[in-house]
C-alpha positions as CSV (number, residue, x, y, z in Angstrom):
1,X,-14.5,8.1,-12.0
2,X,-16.4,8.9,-9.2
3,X,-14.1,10.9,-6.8
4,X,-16.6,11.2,-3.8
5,X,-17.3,7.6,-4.0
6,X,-13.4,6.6,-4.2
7,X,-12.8,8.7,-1.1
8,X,-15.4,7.8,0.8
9,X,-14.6,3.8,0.2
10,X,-10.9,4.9,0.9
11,X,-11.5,6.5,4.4
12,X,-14.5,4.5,5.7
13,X,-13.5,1.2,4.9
14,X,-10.3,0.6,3.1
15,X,-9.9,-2.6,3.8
16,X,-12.7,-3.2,1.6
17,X,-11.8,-0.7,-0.8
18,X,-8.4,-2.2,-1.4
19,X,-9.7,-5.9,-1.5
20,X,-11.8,-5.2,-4.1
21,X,-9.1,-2.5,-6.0
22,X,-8.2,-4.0,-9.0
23,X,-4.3,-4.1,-8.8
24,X,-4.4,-3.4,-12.9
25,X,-6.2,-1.2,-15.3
26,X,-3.8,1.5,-16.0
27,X,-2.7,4.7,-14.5
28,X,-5.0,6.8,-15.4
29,X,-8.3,6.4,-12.8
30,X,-5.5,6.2,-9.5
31,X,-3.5,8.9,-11.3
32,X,-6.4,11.5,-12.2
33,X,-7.9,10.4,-8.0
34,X,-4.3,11.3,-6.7
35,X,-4.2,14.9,-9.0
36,X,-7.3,15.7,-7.6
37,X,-6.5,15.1,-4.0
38,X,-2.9,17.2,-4.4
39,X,-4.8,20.2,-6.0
40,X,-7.4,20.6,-3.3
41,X,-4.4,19.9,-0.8
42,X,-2.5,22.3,-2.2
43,X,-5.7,24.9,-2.1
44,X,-6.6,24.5,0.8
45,X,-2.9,24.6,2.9
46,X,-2.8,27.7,0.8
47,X,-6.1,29.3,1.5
48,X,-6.4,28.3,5.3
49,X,-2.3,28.0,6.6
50,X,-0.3,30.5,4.9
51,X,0.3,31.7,8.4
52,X,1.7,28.5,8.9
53,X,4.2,28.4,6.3
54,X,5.8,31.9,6.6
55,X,2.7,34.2,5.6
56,X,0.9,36.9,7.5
57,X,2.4,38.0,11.0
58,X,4.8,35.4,11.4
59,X,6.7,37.1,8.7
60,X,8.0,36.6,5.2
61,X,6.3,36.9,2.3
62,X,2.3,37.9,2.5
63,X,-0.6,36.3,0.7
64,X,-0.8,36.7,-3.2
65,X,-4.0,35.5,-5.3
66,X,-1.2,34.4,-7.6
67,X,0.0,31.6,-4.9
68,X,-3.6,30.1,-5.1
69,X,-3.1,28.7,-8.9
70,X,0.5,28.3,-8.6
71,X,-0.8,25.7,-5.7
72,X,-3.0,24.4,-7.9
73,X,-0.9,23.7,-10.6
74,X,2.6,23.1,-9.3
75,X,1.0,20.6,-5.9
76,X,-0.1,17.8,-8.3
77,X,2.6,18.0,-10.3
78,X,5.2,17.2,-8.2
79,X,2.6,14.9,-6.0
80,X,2.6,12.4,-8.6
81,X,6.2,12.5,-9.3
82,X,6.7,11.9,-5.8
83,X,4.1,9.0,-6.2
84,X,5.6,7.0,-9.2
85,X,9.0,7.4,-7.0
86,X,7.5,6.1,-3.5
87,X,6.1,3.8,-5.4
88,X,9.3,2.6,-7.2
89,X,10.9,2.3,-3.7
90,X,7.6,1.1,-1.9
91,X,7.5,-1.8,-4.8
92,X,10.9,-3.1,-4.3
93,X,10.9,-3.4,-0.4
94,X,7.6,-5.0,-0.6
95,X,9.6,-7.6,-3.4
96,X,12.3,-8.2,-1.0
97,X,10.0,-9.0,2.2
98,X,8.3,-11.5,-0.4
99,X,5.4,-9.4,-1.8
100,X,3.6,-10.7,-5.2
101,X,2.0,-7.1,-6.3
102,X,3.1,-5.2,-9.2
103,X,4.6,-2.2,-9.8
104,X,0.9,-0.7,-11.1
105,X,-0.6,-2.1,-8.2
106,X,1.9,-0.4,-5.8
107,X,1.0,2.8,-7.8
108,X,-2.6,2.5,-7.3
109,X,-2.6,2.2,-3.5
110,X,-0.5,5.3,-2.9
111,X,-2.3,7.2,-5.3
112,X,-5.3,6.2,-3.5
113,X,-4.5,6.7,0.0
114,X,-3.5,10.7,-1.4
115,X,-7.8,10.8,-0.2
116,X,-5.9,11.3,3.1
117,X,-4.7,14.8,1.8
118,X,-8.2,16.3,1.8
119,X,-8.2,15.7,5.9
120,X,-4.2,16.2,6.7
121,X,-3.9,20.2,5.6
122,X,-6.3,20.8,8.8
123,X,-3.9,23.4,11.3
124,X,-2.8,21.6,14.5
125,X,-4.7,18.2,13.6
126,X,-3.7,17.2,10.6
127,X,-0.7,14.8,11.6
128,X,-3.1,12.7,13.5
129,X,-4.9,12.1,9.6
130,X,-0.9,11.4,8.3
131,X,-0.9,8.6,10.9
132,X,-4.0,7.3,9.2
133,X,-2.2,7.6,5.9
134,X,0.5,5.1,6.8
135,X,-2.4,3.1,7.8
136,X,-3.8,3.2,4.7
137,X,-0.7,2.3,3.3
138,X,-0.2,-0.4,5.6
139,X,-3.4,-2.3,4.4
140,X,-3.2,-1.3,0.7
141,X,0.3,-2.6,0.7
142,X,-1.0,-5.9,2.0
143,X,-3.9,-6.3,-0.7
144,X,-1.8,-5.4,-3.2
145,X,1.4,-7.6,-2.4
146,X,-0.3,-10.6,-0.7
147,X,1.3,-10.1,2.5
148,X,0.6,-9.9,6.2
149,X,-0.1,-6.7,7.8
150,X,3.3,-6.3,9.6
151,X,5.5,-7.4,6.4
152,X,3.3,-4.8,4.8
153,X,3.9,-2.7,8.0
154,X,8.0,-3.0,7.9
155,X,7.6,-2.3,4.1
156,X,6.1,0.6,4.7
157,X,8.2,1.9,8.0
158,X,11.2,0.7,6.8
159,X,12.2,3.9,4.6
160,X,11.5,6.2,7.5
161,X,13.3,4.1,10.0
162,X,16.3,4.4,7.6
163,X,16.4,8.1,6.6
164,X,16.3,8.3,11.0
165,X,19.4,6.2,11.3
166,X,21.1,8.2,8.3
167,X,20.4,11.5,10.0
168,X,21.5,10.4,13.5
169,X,24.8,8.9,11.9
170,X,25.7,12.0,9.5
171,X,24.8,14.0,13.1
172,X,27.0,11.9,15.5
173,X,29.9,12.1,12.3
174,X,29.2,15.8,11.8
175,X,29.8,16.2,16.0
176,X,33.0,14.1,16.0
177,X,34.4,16.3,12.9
178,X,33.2,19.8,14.5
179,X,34.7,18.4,18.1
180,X,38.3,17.4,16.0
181,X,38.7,20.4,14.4
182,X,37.2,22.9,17.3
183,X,40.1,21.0,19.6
């Protein structure tokens, strides 16, 4: 496996990339790109934004070497947990708007489109390279499946749209209770 290569087909041109993906083959290549691209994430937010995330003079705790392998380590480990998960739910909303794709296939495009993570850890910037994510997303969802770009689109949208309307109805029920018992 060629990582360089893989990323670069990823970000440049992934409609191209994911037309020519094979949607089987095992775990291992996607698996082994997607570890990669969580440990250098994880390095980098660690080397270059600890000030971000509670480091330095915005208080708590201060850098340690010892947070640079624990980054390492524990980012890719839990990324691809969270992977075969968003994939398990990715793969079923993609079966109920009419997708084709396996559940390997759906695997392989997420772990894929984790090239994003070398870009997204940037300070200030780096939401503007999560958009592109859900992009990538969008039209690896729609190789993989055989779908049109907006079913893959809704697939795709469709859990954050949901955890939205959750939190706005536990809000709007956690109001009402406070207001009953505050009157």
């Amino acid at each position: 496996m060629d990582y360089i290569e893989i990323w670069k087909g990823v970000i440049q041109s992934p409609s191209e990339f994911y037309r020519k993906m094979p949607k089987a083959g095992g775990y291992a290549d996607p698996i082994t790109f997607a570890a990669i691209s969580f440990a250098v994430y994880g390095l980098l937010t660690v080397l270059f934004n600890r000030g971000m995330y509670g480091g330095g003079m915005y208080g708590g705790r201060e850098f340690s070497f010892f947070m640079v392998p624990a980054a390492v380590i524990i980012t890719p480990i839990f990324g691809v947990i969270s992977l075969f998960i968003e994939a398990a739910i990715l793969h079923v909303i993609f079966k109920v708007l009419g997708g084709s794709g396996t559940y390997e296939g759906t695997v392989r495009f997420i772990a894929y489109a984790t090239a994003i993570l070398l870009l997204s850890w940037i300070p200030f910037i780096g939401w503007i390279f999560g958009l592109y994510g859900i992009y990538l997303y969008i039209v690896g969802g729609s190789f993989v499946h055989n779908v049109s770009m907006g079913r893959a689109a809704i697939a795709v949208l469709l859990p954050t749209v949901l955890l939205l309307l959750l939190v706005v109805v536990l809000a709007v029920l956690a109001g009402l209770l406070y207001s009953s018992v505050v009157i």
